[in-house]
Backbone as JSON Lines, residues from 0, in Angstrom:
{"i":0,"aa":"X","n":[0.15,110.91,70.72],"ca":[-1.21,111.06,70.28],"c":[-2.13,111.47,71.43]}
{"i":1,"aa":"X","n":[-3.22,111.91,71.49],"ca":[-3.74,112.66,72.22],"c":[-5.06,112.14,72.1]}
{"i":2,"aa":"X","n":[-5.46,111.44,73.38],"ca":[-6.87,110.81,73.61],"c":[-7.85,111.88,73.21]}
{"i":3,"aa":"X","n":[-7.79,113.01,73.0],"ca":[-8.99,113.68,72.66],"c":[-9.5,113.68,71.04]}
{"i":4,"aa":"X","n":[-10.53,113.07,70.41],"ca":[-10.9,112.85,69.55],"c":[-10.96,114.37,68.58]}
{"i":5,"aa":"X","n":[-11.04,115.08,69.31],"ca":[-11.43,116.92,67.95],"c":[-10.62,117.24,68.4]}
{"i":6,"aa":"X","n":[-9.06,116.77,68.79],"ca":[-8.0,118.03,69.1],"c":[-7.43,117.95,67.33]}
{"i":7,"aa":"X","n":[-7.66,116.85,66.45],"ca":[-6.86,116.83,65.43],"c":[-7.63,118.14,64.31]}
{"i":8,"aa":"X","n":[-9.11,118.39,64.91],"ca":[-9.65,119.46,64.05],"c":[-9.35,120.4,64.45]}
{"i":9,"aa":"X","n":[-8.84,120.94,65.63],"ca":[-8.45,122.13,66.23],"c":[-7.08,122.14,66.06]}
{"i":10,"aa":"X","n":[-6.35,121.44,65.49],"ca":[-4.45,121.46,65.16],"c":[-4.2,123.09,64.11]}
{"i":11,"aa":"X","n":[-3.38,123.73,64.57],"ca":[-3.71,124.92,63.95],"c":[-3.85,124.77,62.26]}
{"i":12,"aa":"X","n":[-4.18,125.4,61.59],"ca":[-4.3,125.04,60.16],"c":[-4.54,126.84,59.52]}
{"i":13,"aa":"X","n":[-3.39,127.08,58.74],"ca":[-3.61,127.8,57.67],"c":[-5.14,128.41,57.17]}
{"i":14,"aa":"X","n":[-5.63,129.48,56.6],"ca":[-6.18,129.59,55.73],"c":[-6.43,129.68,54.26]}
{"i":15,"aa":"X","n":[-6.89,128.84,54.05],"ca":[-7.14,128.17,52.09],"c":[-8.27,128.63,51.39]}
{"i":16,"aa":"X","n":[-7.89,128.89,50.19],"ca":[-9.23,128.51,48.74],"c":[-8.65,127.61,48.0]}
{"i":17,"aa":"X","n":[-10.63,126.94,48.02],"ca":[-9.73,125.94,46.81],"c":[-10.91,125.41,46.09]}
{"i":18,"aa":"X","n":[-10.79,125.79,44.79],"ca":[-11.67,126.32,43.65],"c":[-11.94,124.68,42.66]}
{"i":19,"aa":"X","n":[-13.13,124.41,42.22],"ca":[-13.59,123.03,41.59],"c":[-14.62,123.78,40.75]}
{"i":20,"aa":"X","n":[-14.07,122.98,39.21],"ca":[-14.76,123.5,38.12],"c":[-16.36,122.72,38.56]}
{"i":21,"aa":"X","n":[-17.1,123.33,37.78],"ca":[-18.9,122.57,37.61],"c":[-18.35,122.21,36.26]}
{"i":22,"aa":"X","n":[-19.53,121.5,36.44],"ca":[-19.52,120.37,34.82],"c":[-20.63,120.1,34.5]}
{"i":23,"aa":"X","n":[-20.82,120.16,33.2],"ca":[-22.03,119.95,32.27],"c":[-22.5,119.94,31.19]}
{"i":24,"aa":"X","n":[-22.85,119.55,30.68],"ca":[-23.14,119.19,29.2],"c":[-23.79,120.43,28.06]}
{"i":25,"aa":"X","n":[-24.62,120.85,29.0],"ca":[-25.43,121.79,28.59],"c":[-25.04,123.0,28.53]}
{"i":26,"aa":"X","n":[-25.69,124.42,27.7],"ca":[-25.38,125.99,28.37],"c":[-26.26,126.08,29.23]}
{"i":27,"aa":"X","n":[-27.12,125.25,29.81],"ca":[-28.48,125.81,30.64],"c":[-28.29,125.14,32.21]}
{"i":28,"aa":"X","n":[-27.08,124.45,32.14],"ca":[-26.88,123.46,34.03],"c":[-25.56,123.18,34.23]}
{"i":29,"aa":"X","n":[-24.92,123.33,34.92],"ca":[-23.85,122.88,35.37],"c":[-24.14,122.52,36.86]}
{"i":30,"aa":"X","n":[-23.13,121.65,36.79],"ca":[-23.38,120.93,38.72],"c":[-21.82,120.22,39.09]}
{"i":31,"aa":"X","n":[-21.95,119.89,40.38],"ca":[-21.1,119.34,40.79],"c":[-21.74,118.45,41.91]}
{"i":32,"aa":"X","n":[-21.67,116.65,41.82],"ca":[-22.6,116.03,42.64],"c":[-21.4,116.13,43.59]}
{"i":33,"aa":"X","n":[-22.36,115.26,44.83],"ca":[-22.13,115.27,46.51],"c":[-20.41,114.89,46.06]}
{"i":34,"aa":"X","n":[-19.84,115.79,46.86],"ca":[-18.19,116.0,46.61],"c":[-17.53,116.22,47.86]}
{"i":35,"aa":"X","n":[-16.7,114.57,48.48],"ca":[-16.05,115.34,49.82],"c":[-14.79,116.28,49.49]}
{"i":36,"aa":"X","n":[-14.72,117.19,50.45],"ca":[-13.59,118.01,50.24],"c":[-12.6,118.45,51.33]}
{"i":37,"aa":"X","n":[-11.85,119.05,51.53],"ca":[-10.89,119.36,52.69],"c":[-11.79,120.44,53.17]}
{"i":38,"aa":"X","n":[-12.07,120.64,54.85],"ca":[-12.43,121.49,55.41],"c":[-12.89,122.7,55.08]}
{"i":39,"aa":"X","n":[-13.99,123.66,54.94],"ca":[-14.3,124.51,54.68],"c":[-15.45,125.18,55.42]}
{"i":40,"aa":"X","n":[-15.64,126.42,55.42],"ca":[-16.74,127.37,56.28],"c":[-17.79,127.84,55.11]}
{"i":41,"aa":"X","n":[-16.82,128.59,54.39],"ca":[-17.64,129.29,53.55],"c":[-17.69,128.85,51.57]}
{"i":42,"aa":"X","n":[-18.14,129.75,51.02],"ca":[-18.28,128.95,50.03],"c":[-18.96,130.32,49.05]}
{"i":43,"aa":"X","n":[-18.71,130.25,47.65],"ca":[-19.2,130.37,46.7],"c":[-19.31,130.42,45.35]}
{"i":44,"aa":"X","n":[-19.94,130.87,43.91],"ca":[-19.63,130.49,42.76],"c":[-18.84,132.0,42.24]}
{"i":45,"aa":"X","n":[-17.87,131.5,41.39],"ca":[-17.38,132.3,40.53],"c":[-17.28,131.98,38.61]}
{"i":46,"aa":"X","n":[-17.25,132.66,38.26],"ca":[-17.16,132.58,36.43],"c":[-16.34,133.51,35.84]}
{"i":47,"aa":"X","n":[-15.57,133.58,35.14],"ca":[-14.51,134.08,33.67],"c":[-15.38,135.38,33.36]}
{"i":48,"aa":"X","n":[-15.04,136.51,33.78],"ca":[-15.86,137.58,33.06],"c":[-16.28,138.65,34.03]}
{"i":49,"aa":"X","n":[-15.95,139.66,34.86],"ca":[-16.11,140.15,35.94],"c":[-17.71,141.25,35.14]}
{"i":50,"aa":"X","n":[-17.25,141.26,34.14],"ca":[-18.7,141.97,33.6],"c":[-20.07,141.43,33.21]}
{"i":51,"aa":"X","n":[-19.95,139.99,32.93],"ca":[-20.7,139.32,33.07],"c":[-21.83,139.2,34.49]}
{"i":52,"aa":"X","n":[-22.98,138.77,34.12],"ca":[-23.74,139.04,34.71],"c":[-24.62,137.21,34.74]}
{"i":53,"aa":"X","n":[-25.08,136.21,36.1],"ca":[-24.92,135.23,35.6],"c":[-26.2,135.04,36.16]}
{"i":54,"aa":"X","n":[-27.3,134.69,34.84],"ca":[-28.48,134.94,35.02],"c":[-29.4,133.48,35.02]}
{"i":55,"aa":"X","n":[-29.33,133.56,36.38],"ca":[-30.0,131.87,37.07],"c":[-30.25,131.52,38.47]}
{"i":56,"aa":"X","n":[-29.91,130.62,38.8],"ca":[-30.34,130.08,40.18],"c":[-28.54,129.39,40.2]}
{"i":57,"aa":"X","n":[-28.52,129.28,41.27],"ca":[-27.2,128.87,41.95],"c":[-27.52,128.41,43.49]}
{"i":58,"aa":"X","n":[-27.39,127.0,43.52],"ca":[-27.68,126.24,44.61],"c":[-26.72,125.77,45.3]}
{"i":59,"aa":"X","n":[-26.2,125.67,46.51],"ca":[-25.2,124.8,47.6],"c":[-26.47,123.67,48.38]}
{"i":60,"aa":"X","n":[-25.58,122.72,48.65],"ca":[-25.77,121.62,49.74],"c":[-24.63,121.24,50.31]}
{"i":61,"aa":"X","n":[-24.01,121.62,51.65],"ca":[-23.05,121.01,52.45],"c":[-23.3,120.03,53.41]}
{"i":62,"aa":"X","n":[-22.08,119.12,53.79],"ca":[-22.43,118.19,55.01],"c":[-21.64,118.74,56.02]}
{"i":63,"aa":"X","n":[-21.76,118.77,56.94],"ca":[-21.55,119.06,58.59],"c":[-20.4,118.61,58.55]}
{"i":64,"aa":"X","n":[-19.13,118.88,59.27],"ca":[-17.97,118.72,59.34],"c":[-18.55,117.83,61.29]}
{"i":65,"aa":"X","n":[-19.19,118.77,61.65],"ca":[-19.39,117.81,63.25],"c":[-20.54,116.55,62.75]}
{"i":66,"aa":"X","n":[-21.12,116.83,62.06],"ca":[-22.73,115.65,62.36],"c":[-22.51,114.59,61.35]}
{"i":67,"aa":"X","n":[-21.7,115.37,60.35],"ca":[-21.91,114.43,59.07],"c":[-23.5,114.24,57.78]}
{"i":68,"aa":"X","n":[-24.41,115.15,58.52],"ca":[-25.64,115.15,57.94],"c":[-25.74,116.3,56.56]}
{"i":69,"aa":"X","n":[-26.49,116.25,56.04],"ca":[-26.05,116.98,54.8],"c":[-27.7,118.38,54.84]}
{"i":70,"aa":"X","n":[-27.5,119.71,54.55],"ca":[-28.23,120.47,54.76],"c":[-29.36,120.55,53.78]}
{"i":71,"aa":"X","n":[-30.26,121.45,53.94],"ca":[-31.32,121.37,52.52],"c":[-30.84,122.64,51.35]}
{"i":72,"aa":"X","n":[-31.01,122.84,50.15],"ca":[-30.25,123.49,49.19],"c":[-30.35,124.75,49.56]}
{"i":73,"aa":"X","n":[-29.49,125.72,49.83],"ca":[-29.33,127.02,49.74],"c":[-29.25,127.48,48.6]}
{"i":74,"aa":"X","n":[-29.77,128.82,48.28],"ca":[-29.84,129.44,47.04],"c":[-28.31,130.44,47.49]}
{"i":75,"aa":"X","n":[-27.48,131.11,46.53],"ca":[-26.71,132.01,46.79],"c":[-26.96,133.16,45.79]}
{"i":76,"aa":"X","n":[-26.46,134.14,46.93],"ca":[-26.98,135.46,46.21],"c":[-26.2,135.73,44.95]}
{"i":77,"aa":"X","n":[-27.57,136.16,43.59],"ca":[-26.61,136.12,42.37],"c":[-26.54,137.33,42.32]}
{"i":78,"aa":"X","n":[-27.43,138.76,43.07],"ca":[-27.49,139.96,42.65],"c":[-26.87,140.7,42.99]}
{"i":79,"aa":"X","n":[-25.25,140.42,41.98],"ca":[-24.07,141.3,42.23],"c":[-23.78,142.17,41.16]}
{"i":80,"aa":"X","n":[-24.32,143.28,40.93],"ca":[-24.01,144.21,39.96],"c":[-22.16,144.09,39.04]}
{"i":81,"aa":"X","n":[-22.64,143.8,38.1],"ca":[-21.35,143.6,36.98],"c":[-20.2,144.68,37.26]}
{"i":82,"aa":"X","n":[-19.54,144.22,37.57],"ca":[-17.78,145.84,37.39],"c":[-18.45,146.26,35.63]}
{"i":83,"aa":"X","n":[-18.14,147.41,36.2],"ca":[-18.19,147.94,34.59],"c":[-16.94,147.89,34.16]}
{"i":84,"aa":"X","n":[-15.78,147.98,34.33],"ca":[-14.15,148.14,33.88],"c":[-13.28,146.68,35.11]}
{"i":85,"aa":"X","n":[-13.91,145.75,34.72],"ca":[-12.89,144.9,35.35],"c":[-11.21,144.92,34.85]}
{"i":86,"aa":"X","n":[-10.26,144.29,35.61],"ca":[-9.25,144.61,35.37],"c":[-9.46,143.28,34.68]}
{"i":87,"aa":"X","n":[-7.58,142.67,34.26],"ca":[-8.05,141.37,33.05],"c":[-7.85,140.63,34.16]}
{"i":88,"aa":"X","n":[-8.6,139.19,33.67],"ca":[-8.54,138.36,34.78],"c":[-9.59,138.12,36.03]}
{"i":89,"aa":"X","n":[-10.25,139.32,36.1],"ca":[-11.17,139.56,37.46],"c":[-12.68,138.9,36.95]}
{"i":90,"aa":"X","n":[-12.74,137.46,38.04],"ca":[-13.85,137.05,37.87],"c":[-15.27,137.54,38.52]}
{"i":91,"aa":"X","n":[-16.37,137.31,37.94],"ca":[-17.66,137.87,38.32],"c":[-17.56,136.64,39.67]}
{"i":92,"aa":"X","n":[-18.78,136.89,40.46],"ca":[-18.76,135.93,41.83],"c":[-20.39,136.47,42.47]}
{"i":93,"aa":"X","n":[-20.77,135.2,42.85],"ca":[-22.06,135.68,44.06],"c":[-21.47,135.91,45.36]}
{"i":94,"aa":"X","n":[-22.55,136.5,46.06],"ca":[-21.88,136.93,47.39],"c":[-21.51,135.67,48.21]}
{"i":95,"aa":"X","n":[-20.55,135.51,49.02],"ca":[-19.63,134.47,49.97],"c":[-21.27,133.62,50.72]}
{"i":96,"aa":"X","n":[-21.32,132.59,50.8],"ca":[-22.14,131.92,51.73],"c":[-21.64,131.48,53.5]}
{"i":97,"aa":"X","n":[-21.86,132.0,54.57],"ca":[-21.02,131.2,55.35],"c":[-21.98,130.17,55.5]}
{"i":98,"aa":"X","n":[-21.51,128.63,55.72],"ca":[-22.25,127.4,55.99],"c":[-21.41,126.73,57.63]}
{"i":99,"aa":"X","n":[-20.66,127.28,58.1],"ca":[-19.73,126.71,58.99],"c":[-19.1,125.36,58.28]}
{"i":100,"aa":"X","n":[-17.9,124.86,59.6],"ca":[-17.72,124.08,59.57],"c":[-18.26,122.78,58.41]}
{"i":101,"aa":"X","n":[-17.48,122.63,57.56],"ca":[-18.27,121.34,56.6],"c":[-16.74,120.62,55.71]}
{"i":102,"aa":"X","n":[-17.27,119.34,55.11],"ca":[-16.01,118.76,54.55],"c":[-16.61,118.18,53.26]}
{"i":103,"aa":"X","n":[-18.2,118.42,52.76],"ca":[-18.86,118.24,51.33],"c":[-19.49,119.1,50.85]}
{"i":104,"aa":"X","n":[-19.83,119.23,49.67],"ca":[-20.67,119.73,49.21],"c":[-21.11,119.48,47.82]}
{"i":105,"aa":"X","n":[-22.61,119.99,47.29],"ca":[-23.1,119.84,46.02],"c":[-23.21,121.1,45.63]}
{"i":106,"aa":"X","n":[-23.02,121.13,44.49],"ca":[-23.3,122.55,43.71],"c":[-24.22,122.58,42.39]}
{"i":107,"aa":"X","n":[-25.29,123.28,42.03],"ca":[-26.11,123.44,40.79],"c":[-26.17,124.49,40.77]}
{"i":108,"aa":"X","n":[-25.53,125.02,39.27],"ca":[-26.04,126.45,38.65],"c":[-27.3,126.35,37.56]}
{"i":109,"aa":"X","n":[-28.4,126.18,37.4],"ca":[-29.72,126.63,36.44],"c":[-29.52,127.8,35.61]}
{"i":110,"aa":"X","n":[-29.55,128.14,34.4],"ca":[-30.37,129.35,33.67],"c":[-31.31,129.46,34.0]}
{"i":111,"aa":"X","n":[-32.1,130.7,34.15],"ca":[-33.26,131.19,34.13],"c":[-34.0,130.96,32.67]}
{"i":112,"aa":"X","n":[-35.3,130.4,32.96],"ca":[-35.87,130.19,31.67],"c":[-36.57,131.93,31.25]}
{"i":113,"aa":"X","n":[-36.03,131.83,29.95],"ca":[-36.78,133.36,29.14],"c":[-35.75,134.15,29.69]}
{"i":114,"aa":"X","n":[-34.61,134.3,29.66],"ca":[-33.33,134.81,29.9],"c":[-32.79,135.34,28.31]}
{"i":115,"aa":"X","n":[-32.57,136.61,28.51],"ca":[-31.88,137.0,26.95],"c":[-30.59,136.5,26.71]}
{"i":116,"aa":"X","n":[-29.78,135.74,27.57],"ca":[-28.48,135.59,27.54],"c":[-28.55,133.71,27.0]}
{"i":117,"aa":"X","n":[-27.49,133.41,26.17],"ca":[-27.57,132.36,25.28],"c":[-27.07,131.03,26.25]}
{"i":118,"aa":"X","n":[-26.53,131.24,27.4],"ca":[-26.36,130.42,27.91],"c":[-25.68,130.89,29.36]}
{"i":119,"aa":"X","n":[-24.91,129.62,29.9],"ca":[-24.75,130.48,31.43],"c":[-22.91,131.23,31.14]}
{"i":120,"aa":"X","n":[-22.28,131.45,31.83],"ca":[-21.28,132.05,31.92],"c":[-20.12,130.97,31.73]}
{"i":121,"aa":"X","n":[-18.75,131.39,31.05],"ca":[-17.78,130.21,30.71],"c":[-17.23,130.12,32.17]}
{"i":122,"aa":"X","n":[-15.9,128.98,32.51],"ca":[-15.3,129.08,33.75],"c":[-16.28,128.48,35.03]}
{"i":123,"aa":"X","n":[-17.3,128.45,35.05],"ca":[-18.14,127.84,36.76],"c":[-17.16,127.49,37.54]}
{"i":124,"aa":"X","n":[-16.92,128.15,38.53],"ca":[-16.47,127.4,39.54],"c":[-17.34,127.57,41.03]}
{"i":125,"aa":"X","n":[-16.75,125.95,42.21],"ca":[-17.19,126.55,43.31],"c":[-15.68,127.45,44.19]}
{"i":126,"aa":"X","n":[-16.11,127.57,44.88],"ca":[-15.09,128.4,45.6],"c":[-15.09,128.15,47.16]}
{"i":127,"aa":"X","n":[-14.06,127.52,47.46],"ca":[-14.43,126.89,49.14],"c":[-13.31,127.51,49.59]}
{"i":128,"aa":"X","n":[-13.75,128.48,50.88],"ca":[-12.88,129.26,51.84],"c":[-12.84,128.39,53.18]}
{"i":129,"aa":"X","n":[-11.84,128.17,53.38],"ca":[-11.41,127.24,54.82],"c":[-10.63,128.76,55.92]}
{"i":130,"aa":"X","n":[-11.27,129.31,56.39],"ca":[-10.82,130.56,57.55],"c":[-9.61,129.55,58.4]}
{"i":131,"aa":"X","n":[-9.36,128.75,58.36],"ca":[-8.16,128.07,59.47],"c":[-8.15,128.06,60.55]}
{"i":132,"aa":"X","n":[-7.09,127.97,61.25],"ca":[-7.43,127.79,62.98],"c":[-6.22,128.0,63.27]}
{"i":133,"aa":"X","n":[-6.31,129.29,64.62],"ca":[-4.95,129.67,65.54],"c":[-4.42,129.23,66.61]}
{"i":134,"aa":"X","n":[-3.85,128.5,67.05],"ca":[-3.57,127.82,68.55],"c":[-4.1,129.41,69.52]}
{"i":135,"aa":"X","n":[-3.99,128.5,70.76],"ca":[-4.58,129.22,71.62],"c":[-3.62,130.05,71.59]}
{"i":136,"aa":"X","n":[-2.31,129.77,71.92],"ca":[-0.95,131.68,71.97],"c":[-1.26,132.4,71.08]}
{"i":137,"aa":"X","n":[-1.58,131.98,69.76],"ca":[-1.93,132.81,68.65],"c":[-3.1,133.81,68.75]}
{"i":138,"aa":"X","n":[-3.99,133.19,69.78],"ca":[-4.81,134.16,69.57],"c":[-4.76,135.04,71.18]}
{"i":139,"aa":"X","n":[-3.81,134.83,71.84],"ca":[-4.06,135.51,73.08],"c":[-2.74,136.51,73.02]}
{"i":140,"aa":"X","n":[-1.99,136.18,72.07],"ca":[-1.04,137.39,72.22],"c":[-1.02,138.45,71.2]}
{"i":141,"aa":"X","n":[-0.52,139.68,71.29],"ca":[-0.75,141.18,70.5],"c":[-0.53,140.37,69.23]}
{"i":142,"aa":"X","n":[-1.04,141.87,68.1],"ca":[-0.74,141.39,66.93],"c":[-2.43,140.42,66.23]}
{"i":143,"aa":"X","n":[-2.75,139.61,66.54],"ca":[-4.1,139.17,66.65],"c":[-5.52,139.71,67.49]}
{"i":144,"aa":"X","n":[-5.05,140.63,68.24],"ca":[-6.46,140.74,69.28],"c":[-7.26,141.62,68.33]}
{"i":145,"aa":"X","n":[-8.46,141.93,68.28],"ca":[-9.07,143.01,67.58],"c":[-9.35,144.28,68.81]}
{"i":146,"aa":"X","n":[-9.21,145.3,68.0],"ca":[-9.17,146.58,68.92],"c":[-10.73,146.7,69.06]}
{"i":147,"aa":"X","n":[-10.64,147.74,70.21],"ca":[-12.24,148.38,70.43],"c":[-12.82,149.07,68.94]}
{"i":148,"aa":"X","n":[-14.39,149.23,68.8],"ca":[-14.64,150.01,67.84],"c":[-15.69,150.7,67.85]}
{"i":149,"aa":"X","n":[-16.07,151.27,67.72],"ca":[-17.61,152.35,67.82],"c":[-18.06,152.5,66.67]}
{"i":150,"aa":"X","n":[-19.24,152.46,67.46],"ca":[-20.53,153.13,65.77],"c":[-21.44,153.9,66.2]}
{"i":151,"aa":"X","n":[-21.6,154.48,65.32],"ca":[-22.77,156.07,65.28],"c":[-23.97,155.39,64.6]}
{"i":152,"aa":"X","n":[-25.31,155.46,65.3],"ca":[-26.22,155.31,64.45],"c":[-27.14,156.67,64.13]}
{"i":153,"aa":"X","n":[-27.36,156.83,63.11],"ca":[-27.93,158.01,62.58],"c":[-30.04,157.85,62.53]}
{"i":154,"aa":"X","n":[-30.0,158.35,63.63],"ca":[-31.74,158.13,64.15],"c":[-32.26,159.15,64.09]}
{"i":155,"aa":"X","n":[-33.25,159.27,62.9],"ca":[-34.05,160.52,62.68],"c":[-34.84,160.19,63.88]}
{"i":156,"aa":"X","n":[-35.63,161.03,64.44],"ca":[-36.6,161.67,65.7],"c":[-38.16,161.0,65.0]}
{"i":157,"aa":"X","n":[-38.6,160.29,65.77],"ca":[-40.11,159.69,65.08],"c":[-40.91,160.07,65.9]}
């Protein structure tokens, strides 16, 4: 065992999703209260219907994987234009949140009031991305390094 207290968070670890229905009574709220979970960075909602379009508010609250303190509600972006020809199976989704490092979270999806749509979308889920961790060889030998890259910026004359 190893006197250092955060070597067990730095033990290399895989990268995971790992998806938790919302729940709710209503077509107008689904939530998921304060929920610890296995390690995660990022985060967001998905629903049954890639053409669907999910017309509301969608809130996160995570706790700190270092502090343990819990953040104030983030909104996540819902304005993701519908696939017009999803394949079967392909769920609609807001854009990815990164929150770092965290091991809770709360989730609330709202309808928008005066919304033409009868309720919110079937399926809610959250969606927690854990990016993992490479021992140090892993990341110092080929195969992992990222190459050089360039960019052109295109500057009209003012």
């Amino acid at each position: 065992p190893s006197s250092d207290p955060g070597a067990a968070g730095r033990a290399k670890r895989p990268a995971k999703v790992y998806d938790l229905a919302l729940k709710g009574g209503t077509g107008d709220k689904r939530e998921l209260p304060r929920t610890d979970t296995q390690p995660f960075s990022m985060l967001g909602v998905s629903w049954t219907g890639a053409a669907k379009r999910l017309d509301g508010v969608a809130q996160v609250r995570t706790r700190s994987l270092k502090t343990g303190q819990w953040s104030a509600w983030q909104d996540l972006e819902l304005n993701v234009d519908p696939l017009e020809n999803p394949g079967v199976g392909v769920r609609g989704a807001s854009e990815p949140l990164w929150v770092g490092p965290s091991d809770g979270m709360q989730v609330q999806v709202i309808r928008k009031n005066g919304t033409s749509s009868s309720a919110l979308p079937k399926g809610l889920e959250v969606n927690l991305v854990d990016p993992g961790v490479l021992t140090d060889a892993e990341t110092k030998t080929g195969g992992t390094a990222a190459e050089p890259a360039a960019f052109v910026a295109d500057v009209s004359p003012g």
